[in-house]
C-alpha positions in Angstrom: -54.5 -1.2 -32.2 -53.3 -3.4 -29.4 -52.2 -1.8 -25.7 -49.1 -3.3 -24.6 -49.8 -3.8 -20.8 -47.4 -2.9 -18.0 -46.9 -6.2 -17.2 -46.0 -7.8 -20.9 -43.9 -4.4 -21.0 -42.1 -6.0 -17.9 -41.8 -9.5 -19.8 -40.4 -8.1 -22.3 -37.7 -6.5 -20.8 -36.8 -9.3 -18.9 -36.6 -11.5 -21.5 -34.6 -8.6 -23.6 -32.0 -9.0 -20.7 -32.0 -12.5 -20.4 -31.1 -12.9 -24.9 -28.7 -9.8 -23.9 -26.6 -12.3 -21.3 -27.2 -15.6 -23.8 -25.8 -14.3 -26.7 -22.9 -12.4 -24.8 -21.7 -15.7 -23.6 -18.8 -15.9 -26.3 -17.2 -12.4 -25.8 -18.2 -13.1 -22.1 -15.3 -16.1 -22.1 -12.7 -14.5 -23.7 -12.9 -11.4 -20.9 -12.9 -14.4 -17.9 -9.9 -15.4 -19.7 -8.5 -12.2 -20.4 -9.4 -11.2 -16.8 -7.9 -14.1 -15.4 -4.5 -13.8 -17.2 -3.8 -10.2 -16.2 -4.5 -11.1 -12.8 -2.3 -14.2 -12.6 0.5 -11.5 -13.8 -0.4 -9.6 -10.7 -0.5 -12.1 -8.2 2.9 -13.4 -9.2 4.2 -10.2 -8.8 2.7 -9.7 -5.2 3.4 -13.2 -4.3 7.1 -11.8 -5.4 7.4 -8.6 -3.0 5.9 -11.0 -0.3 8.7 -13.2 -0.8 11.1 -10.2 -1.0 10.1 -9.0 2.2 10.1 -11.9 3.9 13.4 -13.1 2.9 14.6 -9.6 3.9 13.1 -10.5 7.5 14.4 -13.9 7.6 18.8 -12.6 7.1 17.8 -10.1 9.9 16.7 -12.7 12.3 19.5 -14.6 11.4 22.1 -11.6 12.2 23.6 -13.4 15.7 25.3 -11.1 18.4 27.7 -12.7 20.3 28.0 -11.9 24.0 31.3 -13.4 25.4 31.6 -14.4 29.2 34.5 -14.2 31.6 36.6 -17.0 31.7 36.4 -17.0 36.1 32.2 -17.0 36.4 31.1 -19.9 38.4 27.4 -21.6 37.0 25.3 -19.5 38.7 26.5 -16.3 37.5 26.4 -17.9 34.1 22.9 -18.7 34.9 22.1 -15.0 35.5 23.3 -13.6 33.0 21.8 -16.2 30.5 18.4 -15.0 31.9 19.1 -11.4 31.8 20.1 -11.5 28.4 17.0 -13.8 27.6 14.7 -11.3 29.0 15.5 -8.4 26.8 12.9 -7.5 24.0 15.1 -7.0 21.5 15.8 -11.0 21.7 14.3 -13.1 18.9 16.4 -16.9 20.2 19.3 -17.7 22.3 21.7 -20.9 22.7 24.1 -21.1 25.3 27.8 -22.2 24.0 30.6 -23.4 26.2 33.9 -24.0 25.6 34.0 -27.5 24.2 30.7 -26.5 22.1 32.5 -23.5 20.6 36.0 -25.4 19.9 33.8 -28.2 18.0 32.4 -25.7 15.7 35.8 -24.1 15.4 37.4 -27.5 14.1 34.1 -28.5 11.9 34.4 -25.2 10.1 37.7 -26.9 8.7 40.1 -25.4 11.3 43.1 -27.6 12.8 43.0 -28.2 16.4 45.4 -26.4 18.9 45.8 -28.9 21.1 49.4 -29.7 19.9 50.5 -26.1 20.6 48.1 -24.9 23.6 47.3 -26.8 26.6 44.3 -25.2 27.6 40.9 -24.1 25.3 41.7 -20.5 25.0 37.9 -20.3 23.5 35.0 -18.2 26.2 31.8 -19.5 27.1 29.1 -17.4 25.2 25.6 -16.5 25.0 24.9 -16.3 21.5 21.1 -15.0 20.3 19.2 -13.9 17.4 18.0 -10.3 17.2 14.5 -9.3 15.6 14.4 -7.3 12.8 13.3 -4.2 14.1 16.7 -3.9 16.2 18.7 -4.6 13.2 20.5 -1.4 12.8 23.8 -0.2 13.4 22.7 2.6 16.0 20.6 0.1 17.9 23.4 -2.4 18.0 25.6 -0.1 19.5 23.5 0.6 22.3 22.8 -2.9 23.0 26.6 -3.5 23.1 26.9 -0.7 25.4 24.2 -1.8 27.5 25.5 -5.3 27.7 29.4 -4.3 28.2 27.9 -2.9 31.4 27.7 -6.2 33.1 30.6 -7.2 34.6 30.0 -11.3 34.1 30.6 -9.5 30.4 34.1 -10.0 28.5 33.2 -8.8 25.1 30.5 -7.9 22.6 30.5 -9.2 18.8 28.5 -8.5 15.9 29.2 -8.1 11.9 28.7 -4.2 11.9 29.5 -3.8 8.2 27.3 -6.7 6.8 24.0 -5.1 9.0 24.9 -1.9 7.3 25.1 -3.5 3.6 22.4 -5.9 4.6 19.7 -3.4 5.4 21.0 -0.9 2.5 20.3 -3.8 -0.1 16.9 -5.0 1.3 15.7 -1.1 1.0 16.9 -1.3 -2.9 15.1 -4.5 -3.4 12.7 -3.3 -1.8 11.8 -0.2 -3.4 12.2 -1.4 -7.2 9.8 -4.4 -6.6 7.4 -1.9 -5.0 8.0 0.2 -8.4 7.7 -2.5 -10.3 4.3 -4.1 -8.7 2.9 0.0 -9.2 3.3 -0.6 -12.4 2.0 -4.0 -13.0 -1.5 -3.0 -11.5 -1.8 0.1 -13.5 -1.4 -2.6 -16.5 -3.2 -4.9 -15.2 -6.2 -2.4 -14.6 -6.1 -1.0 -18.2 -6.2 -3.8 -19.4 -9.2 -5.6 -18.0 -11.1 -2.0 -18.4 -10.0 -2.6 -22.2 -10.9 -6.5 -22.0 -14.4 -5.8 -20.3 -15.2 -3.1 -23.1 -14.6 -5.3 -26.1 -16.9 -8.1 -24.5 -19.5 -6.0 -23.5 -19.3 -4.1 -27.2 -21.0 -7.2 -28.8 -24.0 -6.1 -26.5 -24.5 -2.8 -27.5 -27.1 -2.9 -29.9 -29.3 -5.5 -26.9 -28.5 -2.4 -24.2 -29.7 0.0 -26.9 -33.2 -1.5 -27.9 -33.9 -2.2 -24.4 -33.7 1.5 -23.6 -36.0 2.0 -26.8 -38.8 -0.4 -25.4 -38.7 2.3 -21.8 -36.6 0.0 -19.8 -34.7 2.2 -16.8 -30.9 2.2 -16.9 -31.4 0.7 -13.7 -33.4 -2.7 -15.1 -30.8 -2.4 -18.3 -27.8 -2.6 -16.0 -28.5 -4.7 -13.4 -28.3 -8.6 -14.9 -25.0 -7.0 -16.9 -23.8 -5.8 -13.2 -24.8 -9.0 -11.7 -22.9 -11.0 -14.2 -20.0 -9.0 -14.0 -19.4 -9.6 -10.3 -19.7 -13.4 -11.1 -17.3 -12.8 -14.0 -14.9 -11.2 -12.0 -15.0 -13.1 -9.0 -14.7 -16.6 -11.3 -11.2 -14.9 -13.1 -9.9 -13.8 -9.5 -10.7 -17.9 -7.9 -8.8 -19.3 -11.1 -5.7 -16.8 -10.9 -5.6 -17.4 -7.0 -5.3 -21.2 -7.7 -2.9 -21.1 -10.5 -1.0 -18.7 -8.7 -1.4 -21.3 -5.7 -0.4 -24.3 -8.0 2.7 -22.3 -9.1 3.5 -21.6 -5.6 3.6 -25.6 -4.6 5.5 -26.3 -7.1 8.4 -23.4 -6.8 8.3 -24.9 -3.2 8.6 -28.3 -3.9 11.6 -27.8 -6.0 13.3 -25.0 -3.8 12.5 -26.3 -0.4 13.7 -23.1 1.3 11.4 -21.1 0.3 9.0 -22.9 2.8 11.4 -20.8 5.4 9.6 -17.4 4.2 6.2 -18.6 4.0 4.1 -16.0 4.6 0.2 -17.3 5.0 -1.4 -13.9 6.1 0.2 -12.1 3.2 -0.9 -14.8 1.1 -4.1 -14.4 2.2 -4.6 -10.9 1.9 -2.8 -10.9 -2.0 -5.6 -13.5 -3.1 -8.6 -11.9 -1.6 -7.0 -8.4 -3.2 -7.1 -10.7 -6.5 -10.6 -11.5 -6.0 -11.6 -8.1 -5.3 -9.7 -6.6 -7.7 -11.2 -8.6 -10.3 -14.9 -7.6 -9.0 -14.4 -4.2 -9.0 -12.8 -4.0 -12.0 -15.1 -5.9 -14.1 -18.0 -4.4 -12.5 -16.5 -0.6 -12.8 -15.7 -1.1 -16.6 -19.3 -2.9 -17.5 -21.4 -0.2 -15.7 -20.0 2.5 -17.5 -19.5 0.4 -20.7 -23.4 0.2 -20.2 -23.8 4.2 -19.5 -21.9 4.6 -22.8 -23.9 3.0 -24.5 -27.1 4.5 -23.8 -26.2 8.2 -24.2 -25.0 6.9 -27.6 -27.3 7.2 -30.4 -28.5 4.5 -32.4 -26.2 5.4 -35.7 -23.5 5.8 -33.7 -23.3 2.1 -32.7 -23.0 1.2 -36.1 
C-alpha cells in the first residue's frame, strides 16, 4: 500500500479547492447578479432619503426674514445695522434692499405702480437674509424678532410664521416614512442576498464535503470560498454604485434642480455602505453556508 505524504495531502487539498471555485463559476454569476440587483434597490432608496433630506434643508434656507428699517436713518446707521444683523449666527445670506429695489420687485411681481395715486415710495429700506436650518422654528423666530425689534434703527419684523410651522411638520412626515421605508428595504435586501449566496454556494456542497473527508481543516475548506466572496461582494457593490451613479446623471441632466441638493459626502458614505454591505453580506452568508455544510452528513446532501 502506498502512504500518501503530508505534502501530496496538501496538493490535494489545494487542488480540491481550486476545482471547488472552477466549477462554482456559473452559480457564482448569477449571485454577483443577484447581489448586484438587490443592492441597486438599496442604493436608490438611500440616494432617495439623501435627496429628501436635503431638499428639506434647501426650503429652510430659503425661508427669508424680513427686517424693515426706519424711513429717517441716515447711511451710516443703515450701515450698522446691516453689520449687526450680518454678524448674527443664526444668518445663512443677506441682501440689502432699498426703496427703488423693493418697488421694482413689487411692479415685476405683476403689481400696477402707484405713482399715479402716491407721490412718494411708501415702500422701507430692508435688510432681508436667509436663516439656516437649525433656527428654523417658530419659537426661535420669535426670539429673533424680539431681539431685533429691540434696535431702534428697527421698524418691523416679517416672516411667514404659518408656512415654517407646516414646512417643518411635512419634512418630519417625509421624513420619517422614507426612513421606514429604507428599514425595510435593507431587511429585504439582506434576506435576499443571504438566500442568493446560499443557492450559489449549494452547487458546492458535495466539493466542501469531500474535502473535509480527505482531513482538510474547516479553516483550509473555507478560506478560497471566503476569499472569493469578498471579491464577489465587493464586484456587485462597484457595479450598483455605478448604475446607481449613471441613474443619478441622468435624473440630473433632465431635472436640472436637483443639482441644487447635491449632496457629495452623503453620496459618498451610501456607496462605500453599498460596497460594504455587499462584503459582509456575501461573506457572512458563504462562511456559514460552508459550516452547514460540513456538520451535514454525506446523505443528507443528497
Amino acid at each position: 500500500m502506498r502512504v500518501i505524504h503530508k505534502s501530496e495531502k496538501t496538493y490535494f487539498m489545494s487542488q480540491s479547492g481550486k476545482a471547488s471555485i472552477k466549477r462554482g463559476k456559473p452559480s457564482y454569476f448569477m449571485s454577483i447578479l443577484g447581489v448586484t440587483l438587490v443592492l441597486f434597490l438599496l442604493g436608490i432608496i438611500g440616494w432617495l432619503v439623501i435627496n429628501a433630506n436635503k431638499l428639506g434643508d434647501h426650503f429652510k434656507e430659503s425661508v427669508e426674514v424680513n427686517v424693515y428699517l426706519r424711513g429717517d436713518l441716515n447711511p451710516k446707521d443703515s450701515t450698522a445695522l446691516v453689520q449687526y444683523i450680518a454678524s448674527r449666527p443664526y444668518v445663512k445670506s443677506y441682501t440689502y434692499t432699498t426703496k427703488e429695489m423693493a418697488k421694482k420687485k413689487y411692479i415685476s411681481d405683476g403689481n400696477e405702480s402707484w405713482d399715479k395715486i402716491l407721490a412718494e415710495n411708501p415702500l422701507d429700506n430692508s435688510v432681508d437674509f436667509k436663516i439656516k436650518k437649525n433656527y428654523l422654528n417658530n419659537d426661535t423666530l420669535a426670539s429673533i424678532r424680539k431681539d431685533l425689534m429691540l434696535n431702534v434703527y428697527v421698524k418691523d419684523v416679517h416672516y411667514p410664521d404659518a408656512l415654517i410651522g407646516k414646512m417643518n411638520k411635512n419634512i418630519r412626515i417625509v421624513s420619517i416614512v422614507l426612513l421606514v421605508i429604507a428599514l425595510i428595504i435593507a431587511f429585504v435586501v439582506i434576506f435576499l442576498i443571504d438566500n442568493t449566496i446560499r443557492l450559489a454556494m449549494f452547487s458546492n456542497r458535495f466539493l466542501i464535503k469531500t474535502m473535509q473527508m480527505v482531513g482538510a481543516t474547516r479553516w483550509f475548506i473555507a478560506k478560497p470560498l471566503n476569499i472569493k466572496a469578498v471579491i464577489n461582494g465587493a464586484t456587485s457593490g462597484v457595479i450598483a454604485v455605478i448604475a446607481v451613479f449613471l441613474l443619478m446623471q441622468i435624473a440630473e441632466r433632465y431635472v436640472p434642480e436637483m443639482k441644487a441638493i447635491h449632496d457629495n459626502t452623503g453620496l459618498f458614505l451610501l456607496f462605500f455602505g453599498l460596497i460594504v454591505l455587499g462584503i459582509c453580506i456575501t461573506v457572512f452568508s458563504t462562511h456559514r453556508s460552508v459550516l452547514k455544510y460540513l456538520r451535514m452528513k454525506l446523505d443528507d446532501l443528497y
